[in-house]
N, C-alpha and C positions, 0 to 999 in steps of 0.2 A: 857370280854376280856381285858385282862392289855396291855396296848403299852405306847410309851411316844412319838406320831406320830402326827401332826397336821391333823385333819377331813378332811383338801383339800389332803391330800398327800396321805392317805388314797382313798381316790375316786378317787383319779389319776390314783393309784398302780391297783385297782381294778376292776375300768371303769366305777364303780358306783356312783350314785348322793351322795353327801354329807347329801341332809335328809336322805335317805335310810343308810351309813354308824353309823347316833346319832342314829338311832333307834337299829338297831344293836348291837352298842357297849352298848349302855344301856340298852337291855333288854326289849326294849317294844313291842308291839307287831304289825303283819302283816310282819313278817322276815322270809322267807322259810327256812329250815334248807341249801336249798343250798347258798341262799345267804351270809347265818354263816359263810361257810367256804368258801366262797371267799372272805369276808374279811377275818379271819382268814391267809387265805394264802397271802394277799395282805402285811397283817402285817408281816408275816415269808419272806417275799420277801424285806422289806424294811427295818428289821434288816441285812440283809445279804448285803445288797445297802448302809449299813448308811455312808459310806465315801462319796459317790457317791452325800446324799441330800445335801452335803457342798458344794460340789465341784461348781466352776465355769465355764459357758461356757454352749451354745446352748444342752437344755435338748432334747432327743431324747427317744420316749415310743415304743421299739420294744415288738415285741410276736412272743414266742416259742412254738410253738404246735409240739409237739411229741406223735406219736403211737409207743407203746414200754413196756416191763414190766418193773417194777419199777427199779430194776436192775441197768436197763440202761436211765432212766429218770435221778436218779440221779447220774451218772455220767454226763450227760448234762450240768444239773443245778451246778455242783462242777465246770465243767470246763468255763464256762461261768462267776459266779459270779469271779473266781479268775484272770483272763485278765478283769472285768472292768477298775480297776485302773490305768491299764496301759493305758488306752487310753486319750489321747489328744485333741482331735480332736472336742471331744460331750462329753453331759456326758450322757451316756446313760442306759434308763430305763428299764432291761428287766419283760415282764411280760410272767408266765408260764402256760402253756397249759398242761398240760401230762393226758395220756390217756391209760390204760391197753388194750381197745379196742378202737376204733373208725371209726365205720361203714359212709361213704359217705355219707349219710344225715345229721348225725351230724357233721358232718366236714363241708359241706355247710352252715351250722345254724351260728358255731361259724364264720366263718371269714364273712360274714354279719354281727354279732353281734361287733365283732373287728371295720372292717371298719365304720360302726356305729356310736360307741364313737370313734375313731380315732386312729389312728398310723402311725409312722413313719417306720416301717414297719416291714414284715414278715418273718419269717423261719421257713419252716416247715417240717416234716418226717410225710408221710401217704403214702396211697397205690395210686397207679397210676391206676386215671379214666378217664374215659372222661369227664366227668362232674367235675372233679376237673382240670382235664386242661384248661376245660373254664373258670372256675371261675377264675382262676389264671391269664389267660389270662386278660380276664375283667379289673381283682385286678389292675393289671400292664399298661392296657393303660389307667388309670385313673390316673396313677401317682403313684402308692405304689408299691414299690421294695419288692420284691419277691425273698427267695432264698431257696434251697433246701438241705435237711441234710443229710446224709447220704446214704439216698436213692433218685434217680432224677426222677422229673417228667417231663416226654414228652410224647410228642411233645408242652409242652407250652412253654410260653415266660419269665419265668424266670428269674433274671437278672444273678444268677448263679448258680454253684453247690458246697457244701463245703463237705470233704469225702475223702474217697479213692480211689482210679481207681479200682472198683467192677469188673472188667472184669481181670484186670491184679491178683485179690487178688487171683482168681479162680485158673488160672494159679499155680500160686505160691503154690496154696494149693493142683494142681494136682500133682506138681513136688515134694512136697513132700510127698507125699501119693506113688507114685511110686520107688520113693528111698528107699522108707521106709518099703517098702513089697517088696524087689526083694528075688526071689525063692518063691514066694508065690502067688498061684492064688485061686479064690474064690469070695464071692461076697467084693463091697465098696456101705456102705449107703451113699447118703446126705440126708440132711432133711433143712428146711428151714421154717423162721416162718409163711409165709404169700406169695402164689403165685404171691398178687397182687402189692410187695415189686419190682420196679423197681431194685434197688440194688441186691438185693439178686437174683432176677432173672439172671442180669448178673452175677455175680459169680458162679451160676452154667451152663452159658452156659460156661464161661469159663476154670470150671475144668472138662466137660464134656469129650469139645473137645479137650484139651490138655491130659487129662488121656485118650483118645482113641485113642492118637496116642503115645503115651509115651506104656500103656500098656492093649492092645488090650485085653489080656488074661483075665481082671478083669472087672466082671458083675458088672454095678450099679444100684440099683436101689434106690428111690425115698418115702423119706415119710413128708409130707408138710402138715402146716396146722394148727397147733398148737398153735401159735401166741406168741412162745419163752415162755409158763407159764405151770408152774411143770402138774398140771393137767390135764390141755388139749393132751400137748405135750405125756405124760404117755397114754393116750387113741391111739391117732395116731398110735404108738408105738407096742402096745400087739400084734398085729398080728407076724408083723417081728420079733418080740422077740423070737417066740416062734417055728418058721419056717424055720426060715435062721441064719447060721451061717455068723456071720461078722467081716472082718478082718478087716476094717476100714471106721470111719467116720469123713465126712467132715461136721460139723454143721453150719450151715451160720448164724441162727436166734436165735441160743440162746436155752434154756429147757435144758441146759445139763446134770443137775444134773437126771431130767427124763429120759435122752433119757439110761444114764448108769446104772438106777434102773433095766430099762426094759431091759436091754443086760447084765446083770448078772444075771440073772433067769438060774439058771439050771448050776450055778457055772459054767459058759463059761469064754475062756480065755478074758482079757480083747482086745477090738481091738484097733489099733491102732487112736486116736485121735485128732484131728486140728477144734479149733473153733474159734470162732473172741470176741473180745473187753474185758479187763483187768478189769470188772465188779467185785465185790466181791464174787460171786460165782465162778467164774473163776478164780480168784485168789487163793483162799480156793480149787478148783478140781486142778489146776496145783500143788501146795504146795502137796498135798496127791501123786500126781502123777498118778492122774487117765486123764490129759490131756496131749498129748507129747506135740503142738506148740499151742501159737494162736497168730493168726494175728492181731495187734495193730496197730490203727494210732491216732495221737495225736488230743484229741477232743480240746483242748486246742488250738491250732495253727489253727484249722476250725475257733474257734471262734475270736480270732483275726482278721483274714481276715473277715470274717461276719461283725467286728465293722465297719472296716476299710471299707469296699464297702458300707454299710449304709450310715456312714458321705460322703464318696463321691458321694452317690446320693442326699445326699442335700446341696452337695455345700462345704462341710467343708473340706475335704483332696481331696488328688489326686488318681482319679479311675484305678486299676489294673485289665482291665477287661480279661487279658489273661487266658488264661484255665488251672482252678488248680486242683488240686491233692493233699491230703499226700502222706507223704509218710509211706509204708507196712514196719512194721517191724515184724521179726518172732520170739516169747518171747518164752522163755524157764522157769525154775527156775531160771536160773542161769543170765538172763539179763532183770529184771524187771527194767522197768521206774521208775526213783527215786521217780516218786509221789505213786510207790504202794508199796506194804508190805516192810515193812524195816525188817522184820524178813527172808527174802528172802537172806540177806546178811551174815545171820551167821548159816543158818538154811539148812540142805540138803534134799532134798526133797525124799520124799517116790518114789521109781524103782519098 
């Protein structure tokens, strides 16, 4: 492996011993392949940091653990490293966690393995368990700040949430699901990656009971499960495909490009669609026009705050512990955030 990284920075970035790292980069042997590529990534982490090893000022080694497909890992990881240099305060180290799946025992392994070699602390996206709320718990009356991404875990002690108000997004997306089919009744899918998604739970209690008083008339039903990945989600999927005609769906978790393979089988019209986060696939299904809205909030402004509560739990800034929120914005073609496709501004999208 070629880097031009010194071996301690390396083991820092990593969590691994510095002998373990020479062995490593040299080739010799008693190196798992997994240990390969955590260096590996340790290095692709610390080209992406290199302003940050100059910088001056109280170093801070956080960890991002996300369950999530790739998709949307690396939108994470983009909006994170681009707010480090803005911070002040620390200079702070992220290290990355990402995980296509990640079943509850391994999620107990690694933040024992974290807390372990040490950090200054946590943010994490996984499913809400019990035994991950104790841990968390734990985490936190030991002294390590804890905070939660996207989706929230409770009833733990957390020190906050960073995201969107998952309950209000719901709304938002029954209200336009209702406007958006008037003279029209029949069924409305949701589908959702993972039941045990705090977030995305509330977002569908939220368009449930707002589309059932908005418009009674329109059946929903339910297909969860999938964990937002082409494959799976395509499986979930074949039944309703093939059964029910559907006028529209509300996706919370992602698979989209599955869930619209399976809902055009038999040259059906297409139904009206609303999904969340400006990912590259979503982007590319919006541009075609096979998405009408989706719901965006700035991952970028989560992590700011994220920095910013960090240094204030060790002292360095001043603590905002008031309850936050982004804010829902609803994208079209026509009002993509400057950071996504720039062909959106000269380009009209397929009707």
């Amino acid at each position: 492996m070629t880097h031009r990284f010194p071996i301690k920075e390396i083991a820092l970035q990593s969590g691994l011993s510095t002998a373990t790292i020479d062995r490593a980069l040299n080739g010799r042997a008693h190196v798992s392949p997994q240990t390969q590529e955590r260096v590996k990534a340790a290095i692709s982490e610390l080209e992406a940091q290199e302003q940050q090893l100059s910088a001056r000022g109280r170093r801070l080694f956080v960890d991002i653990i996300v369950e999530a497909p790739q998709r949307f890992t690396t939108e994470v990881r983009a909006a994170c490293e681009a707010v480090l240099t803005e911070t002040r305060s620390a200079v702070f180290r992220p290290r990355f966690h990402f995980f296509e799946t990640l079943a509850e025992p391994e999620l107990l392994t690694l933040l024992h393995r974290i807390e372990k070699r040490g950090t200054q602390g946590i943010c994490i996206k996984a499913r809400n368990a019990p035994a991950i709320q104790t841990e968390i718990d734990r985490l936190v009356t030991r002294g390590l700040p804890i905070f939660t991404l996207v989706t929230d875990i409770l009833p733990s002690q957390r020190l906050g949430y960073l995201g969107l108000n998952n309950l209000r997004a719901g709304q938002t997306a029954a209200y336009l699901m209702a406007r958006s089919l008037v003279g029209q009744t029949g069924v409305v899918l949701t589908t959702r990656s993972r039941d045990e998604f705090f977030g995305e739970a509330e977002r569908h209690d939220g368009f449930l009971a707002t589309l059932g008083d908005l418009r009674p008339d329109l059946r929903i039903i339910d297909v969860s499960g999938g964990g937002g990945l082409f494959s799976n989600t395509l499986g979930q999927m074949a039944d309703v495909a093939t059964t029910e005609e559907i006028l529209g769906v509300y996706s919370m978790g992602g698979g989209n490009r599955a869930i619209l393979t399976e809902l055009s089988r038999g040259a059906r019209r297409r139904p009206f669609f609303i999904a969340h986060d400006l990912d590259k696939e979503n982007l590319s299904l919006l541009d075609a026009g096979q998405l009408d809205f989706v719901l965006y909030h700035d991952l970028g402004q989560d992590m700011r705050y994220l920095f910013q509560r960090f240094a204030a739990a060790h002292g360095l800034a001043r603590d905002h512990d008031a309850p936050y929120s982004s804010d829902i914005q609803v994208v079209t073609p026509f009002n993509v955030p400057r950071h996504g496709r720039a062909s959106t501004e000269t380009r009209t999208p397929t009707l």
